[in-house]
C-alpha positions as CSV (number, residue, x, y, z in Angstrom):
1,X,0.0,0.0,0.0
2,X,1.5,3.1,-1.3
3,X,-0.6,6.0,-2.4
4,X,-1.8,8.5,0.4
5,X,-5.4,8.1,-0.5
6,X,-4.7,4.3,0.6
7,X,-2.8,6.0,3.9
8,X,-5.3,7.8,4.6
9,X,-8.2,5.6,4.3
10,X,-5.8,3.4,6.6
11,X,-6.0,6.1,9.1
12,X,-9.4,7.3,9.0
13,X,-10.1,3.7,9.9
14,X,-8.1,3.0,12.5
15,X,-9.2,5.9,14.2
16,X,-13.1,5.4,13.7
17,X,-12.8,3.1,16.7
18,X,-11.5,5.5,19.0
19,X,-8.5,3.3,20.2
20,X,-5.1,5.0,19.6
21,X,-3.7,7.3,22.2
22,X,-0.6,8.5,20.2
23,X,0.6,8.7,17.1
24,X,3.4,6.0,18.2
25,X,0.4,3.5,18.2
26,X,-0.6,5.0,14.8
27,X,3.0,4.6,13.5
28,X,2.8,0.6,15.0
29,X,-0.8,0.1,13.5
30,X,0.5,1.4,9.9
31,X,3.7,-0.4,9.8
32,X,1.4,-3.5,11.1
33,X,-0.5,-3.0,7.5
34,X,2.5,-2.7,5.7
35,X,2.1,1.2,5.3
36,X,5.9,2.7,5.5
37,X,5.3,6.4,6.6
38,X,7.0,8.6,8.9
39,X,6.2,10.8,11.9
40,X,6.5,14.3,9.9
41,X,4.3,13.1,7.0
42,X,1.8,10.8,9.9
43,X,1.9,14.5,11.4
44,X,0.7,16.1,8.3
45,X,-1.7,13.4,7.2
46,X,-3.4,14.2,10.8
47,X,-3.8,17.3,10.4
48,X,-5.3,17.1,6.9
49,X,-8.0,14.8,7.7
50,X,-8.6,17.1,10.8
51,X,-8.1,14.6,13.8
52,X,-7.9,15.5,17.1
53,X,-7.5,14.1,20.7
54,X,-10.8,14.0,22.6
55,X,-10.5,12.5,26.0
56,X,-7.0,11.3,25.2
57,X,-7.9,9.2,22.1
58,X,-7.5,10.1,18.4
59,X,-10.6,11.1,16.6
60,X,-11.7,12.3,12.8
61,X,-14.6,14.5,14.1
62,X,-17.4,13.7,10.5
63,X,-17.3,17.1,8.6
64,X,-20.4,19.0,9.0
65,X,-22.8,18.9,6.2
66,X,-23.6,22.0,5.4
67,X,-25.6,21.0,2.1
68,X,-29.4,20.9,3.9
69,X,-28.6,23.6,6.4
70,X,-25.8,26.2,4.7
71,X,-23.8,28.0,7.3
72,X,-24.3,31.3,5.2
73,X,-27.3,32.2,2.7
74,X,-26.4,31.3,-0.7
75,X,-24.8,34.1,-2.7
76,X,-23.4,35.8,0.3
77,X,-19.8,34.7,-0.2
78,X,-18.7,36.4,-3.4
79,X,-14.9,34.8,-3.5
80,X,-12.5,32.9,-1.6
81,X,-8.8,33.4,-2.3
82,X,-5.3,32.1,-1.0
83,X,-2.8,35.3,-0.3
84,X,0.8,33.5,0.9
85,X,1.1,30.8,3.3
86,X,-1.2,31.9,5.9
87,X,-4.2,33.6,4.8
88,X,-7.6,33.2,2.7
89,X,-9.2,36.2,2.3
90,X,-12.8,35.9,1.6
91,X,-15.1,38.6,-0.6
92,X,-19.1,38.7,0.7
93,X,-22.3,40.6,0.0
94,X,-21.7,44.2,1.7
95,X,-22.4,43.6,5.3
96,X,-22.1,40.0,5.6
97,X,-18.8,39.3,6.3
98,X,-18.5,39.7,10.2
99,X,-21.7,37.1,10.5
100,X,-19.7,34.7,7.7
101,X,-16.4,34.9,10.2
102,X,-18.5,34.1,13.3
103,X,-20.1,31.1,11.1
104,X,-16.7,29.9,10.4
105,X,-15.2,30.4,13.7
106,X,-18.4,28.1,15.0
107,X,-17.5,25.1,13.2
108,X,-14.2,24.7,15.1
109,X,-12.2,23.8,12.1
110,X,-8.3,22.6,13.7
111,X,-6.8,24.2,10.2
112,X,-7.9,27.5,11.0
113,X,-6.5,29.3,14.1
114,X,-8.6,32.5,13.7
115,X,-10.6,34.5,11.4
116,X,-11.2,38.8,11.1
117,X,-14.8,40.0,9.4
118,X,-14.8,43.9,8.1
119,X,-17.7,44.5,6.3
120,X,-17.2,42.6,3.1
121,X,-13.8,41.1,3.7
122,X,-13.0,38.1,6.2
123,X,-9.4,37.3,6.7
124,X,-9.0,34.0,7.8
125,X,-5.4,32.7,9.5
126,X,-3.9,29.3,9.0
127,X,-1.0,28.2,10.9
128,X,0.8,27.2,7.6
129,X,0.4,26.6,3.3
130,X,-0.6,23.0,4.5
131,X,-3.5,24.3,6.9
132,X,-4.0,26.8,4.6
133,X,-4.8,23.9,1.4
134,X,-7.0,22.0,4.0
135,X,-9.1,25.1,5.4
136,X,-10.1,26.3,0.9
137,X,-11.2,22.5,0.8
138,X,-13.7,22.9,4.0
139,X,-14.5,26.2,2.8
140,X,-15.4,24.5,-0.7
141,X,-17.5,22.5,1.0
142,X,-19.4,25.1,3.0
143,X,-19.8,27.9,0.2
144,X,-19.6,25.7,-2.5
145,X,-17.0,25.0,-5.2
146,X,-17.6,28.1,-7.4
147,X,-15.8,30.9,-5.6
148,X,-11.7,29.4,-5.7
């Protein structure tokens, strides 16, 4: 097993069960499967599939469907765009974009550490280009794939 869609599946079902502690055990439970990866890229893969710990145990918290209940009205978000390693500025319907920051800051999302909202302009902060890639794909998914 080679590809990092096959990684990742790997690790998005190991940790549907709830029962690894660290990402030693993750590293054990790979190599167990015949999965050679290391602790930077195990790190990254983490990150991108948005685990967390929760009550000491590894966990891919389901992304939130947004499809039946949008975060935001359609049409509100104009554009979403990447500006260097850290930042996604966001366009929105004139007035809209402090309530579009506090939607986004309500769905917890681990790649994005904090988000500003002017009037039509939302800045939103990753901790790095890999965060960044990972926050436009959940933002996709919430505003839809039109606006990148």
């Amino acid at each position: 097993m080679s590809t990092k869609e096959q990684r990742l599946d790997e690790v998005r079902k190991v940790l549907s069960n709830g029962s690894v502690r660290n990402q030693a055990e993750l590293l054990a439970y790979l190599n167990g499967k015949g999965v050679q990866v290391n602790q930077s890229t195990l790190s990254r893969d983490l990150a991108e599939l948005g685990a967390r710990k929760v009550a000491g145990m590894y966990v891919i918290e389901p992304e939130q469907d947004v499809s039946e209940n949008p975060i935001v009205s359609p049409g509100v978000v104009k554009s979403i765009t990447p500006c260097g390693p850290h930042l996604v500025v966001i366009r929105t319907a004139i007035g809209q974009a402090q309530p579009v920051a506090i939607a986004i800051e309500s769905l917890k999302e681990p790649a994005i550490v904090g988000t500003i909202g002017g009037d039509d302009t939302v800045f939103v902060a990753t901790k790095d280009r890999r965060s960044q890639a990972v926050a436009i794909r959940r933002m996709r998914h919430w505003f839809g794939d039109s606006h990148v």
